[in-house]
N, C-alpha and C positions, 0 to 999 in steps of 0.2 A: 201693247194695248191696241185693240182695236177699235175703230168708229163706232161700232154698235156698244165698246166699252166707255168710250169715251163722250162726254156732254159738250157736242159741240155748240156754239153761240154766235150769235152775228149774222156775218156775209157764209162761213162755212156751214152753219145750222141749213141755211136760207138752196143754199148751190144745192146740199144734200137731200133736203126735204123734195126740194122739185126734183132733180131727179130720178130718187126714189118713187115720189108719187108719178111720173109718165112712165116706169120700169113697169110701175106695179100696172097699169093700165093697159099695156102689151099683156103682161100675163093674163092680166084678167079676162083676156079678151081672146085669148089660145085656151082657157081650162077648159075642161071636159072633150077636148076635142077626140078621135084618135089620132093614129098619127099618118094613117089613111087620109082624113080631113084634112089634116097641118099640112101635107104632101099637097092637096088638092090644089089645081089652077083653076081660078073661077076669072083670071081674063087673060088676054092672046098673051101675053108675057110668061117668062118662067116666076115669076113673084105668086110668092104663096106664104101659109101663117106661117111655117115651122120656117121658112125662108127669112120671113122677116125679123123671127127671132136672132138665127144665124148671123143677118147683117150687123144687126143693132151691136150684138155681142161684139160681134169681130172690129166692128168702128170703136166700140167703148175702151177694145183690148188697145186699138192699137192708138186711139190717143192718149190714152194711158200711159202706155208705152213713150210718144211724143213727150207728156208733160215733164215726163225724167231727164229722157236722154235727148228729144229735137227729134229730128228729119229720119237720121240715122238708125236710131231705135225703132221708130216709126216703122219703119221699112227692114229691117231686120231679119221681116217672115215675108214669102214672096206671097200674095194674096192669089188668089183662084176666084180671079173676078168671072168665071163661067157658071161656076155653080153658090156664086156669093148668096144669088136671093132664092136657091132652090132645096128642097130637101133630097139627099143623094141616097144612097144604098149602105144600108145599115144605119144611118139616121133617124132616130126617134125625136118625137116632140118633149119627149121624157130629157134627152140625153140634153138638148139642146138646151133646155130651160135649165137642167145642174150646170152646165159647161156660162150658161150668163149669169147664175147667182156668185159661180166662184169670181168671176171677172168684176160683177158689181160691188163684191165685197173688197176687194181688192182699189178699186175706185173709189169706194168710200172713202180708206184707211190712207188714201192718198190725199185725199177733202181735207181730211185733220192733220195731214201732215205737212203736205207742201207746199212748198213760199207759193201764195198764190201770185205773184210780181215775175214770177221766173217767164223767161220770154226766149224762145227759141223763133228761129227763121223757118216757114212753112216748107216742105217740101215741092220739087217743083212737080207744078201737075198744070193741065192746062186752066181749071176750075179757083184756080188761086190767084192773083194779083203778085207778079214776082217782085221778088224783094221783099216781101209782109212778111212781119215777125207777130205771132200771137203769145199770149202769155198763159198762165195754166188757169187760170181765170176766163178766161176766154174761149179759151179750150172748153172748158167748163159748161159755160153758156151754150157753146154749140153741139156739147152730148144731149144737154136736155134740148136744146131743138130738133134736133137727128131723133131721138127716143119720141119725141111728142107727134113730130111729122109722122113717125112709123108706126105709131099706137093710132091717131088717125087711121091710115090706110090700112091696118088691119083689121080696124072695125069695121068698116067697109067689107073687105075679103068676108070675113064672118060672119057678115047677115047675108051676102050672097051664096054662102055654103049651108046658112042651115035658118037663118032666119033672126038670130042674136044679135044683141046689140052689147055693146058695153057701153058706151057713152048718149044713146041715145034715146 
């Protein structure tokens, strides 16, 4: 059974609900683009729409990843922190939006499944407090701020490519 089959309630309804609603605000905020547009750098940076979709996804996949297995799983895939926030060759804004509904769905079904108490040790990284252990709860908390930060700034990117707003 999946999350969308499943009625979830409480604290899981609550983690789901938001961060479906900052998901769905990324998207809303890349439709009708092409993918010419989603490619588009609108400041000195390589960060663009169809970029920020990529990151969102890739952060979502791999704590995801985390909340199961910890550090190890985490890191499992080596990441391509070069072209993390850029759209590459053969990349579509199409391709990218299917590859983060499979990874959201997948997230979800995690929401309704997983001891939200599980607490794994963070990876080291220099961004981290070493020795901190977060729980998938926590984890949790911090896809919807990672997603809301990045639905932020790509509304931003958006009205400077073509004039649109989502949120504003």
């Amino acid at each position: 059974m999946t999350t969308s089959e499943q009625v979830l309630t409480g604290e899981r309804a609550d983690l789901a609900q938001t961060l479906t609603r900052h998901r769905d605000f990324l998207r809303q905020t890349v439709r009708g683009l092409t993918d010419e547009q989603a490619a588009a750098r609108s400041t000195v940076s390589e960060l663009c729409l169809g970029g920020l979709v990529k990151h969102v996804a890739t952060v979502e996949e791999r704590w995801a990843r985390f909340m199961v297995g910890g550090a190890e799983a985490m890191q499992a895939e080596p990441l391509d922190w070069q072209n993390a926030f850029r759209m590459t060759e053969g990349e579509t804004l199409a391709g990218l939006l299917d590859r983060y509904a499979g990874i959201a769905a997948r997230t979800d079904e995690l929401i309704g499944t997983l001891d939200l108490d599980t607490v794994w040790p963070l990876p080291q990284a220099p961004w981290f407090e070493p020795g901190v252990s977060w729980s998938a709860r926590r984890v949790l908390l911090h896809m919807i701020a990672e997603t809301a930060q990045h639905a932020g700034h790509a509304d931003i990117l958006r009205e400077s490519i073509d004039g649109a707003k989502t949120m504003g």
